[in-house]
Structures are given as C-alpha cells and as structure tokens.
C-alpha positions as CSV (number, residue, x, y, z in Angstrom):
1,X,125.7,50.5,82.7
2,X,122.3,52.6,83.7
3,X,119.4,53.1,82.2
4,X,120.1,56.3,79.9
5,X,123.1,54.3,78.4
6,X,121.5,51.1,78.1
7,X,118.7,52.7,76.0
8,X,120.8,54.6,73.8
9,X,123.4,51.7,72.8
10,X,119.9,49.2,72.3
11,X,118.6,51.6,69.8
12,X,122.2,52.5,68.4
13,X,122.0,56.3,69.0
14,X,124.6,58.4,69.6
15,X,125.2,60.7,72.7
16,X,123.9,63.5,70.4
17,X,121.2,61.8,68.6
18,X,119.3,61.0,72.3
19,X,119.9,64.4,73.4
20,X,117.8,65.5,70.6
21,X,115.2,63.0,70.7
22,X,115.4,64.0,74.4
23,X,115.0,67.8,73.6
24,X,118.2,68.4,75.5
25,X,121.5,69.7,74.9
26,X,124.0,66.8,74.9
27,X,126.2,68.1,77.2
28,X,123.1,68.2,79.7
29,X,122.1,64.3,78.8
30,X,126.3,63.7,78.9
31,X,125.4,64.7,82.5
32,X,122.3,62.2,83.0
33,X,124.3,59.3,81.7
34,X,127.0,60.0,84.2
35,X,124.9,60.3,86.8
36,X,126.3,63.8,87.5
37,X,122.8,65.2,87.0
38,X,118.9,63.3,88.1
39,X,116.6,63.1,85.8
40,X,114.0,66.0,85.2
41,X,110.4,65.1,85.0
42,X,110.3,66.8,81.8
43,X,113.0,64.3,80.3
44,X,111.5,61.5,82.4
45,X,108.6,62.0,80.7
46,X,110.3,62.4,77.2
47,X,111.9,58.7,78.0
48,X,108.4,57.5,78.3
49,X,107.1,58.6,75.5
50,X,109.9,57.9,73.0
51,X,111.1,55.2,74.1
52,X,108.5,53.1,76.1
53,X,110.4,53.3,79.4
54,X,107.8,52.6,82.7
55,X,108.1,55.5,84.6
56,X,108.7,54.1,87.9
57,X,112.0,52.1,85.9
58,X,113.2,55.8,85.4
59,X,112.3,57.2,89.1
C-alpha cells in the first residue's frame, strides 16, 4: 500500500472524494496511487496542507 492509498482508506475517502480535496481530476490521482504518475509539488503541497503529511514522507 503507498502513501496516497494509505491516506485515503485512514480518512475513509473515496478515489474521487481525494482527488477533489486534492484539486485533481481523479483519473490524474487514479494515476498517483498507481504509481503510474510522481507526485507534483503542487499536490505535494496540497497533501501537506490537508492532510498533515511531512513533506519529506511525500518526496
């Protein structure tokens, strides 16, 4: 499990629900979770902020 996924199931949010907390499109953060894509800065520092995420645990 990685780090996008891990956050979303602890705070019971749906693919689509983080992807707009995110200010993503989900098919974009279906891509993050996957590891198909790396994370932006923009949506690492999104994680940070919403979530409380050090950044250096998403970088």
């Amino acid at each position: 499990m990685n780090l996008l996924q891990l956050i979303r199931e602890s705070n019971m949010l749906t693919k689509t629900q983080m992807a707009h907390r995110l200010q993503i499109s989900k098919s974009y953060y279906s891509m993050l979770e996957k590891g198909e894509r790396r994370i932006s800065l923009m949506v690492g520092k999104r994680l940070h902020e919403e979530f409380k995420v050090p950044l250096e645990d998403i970088f």
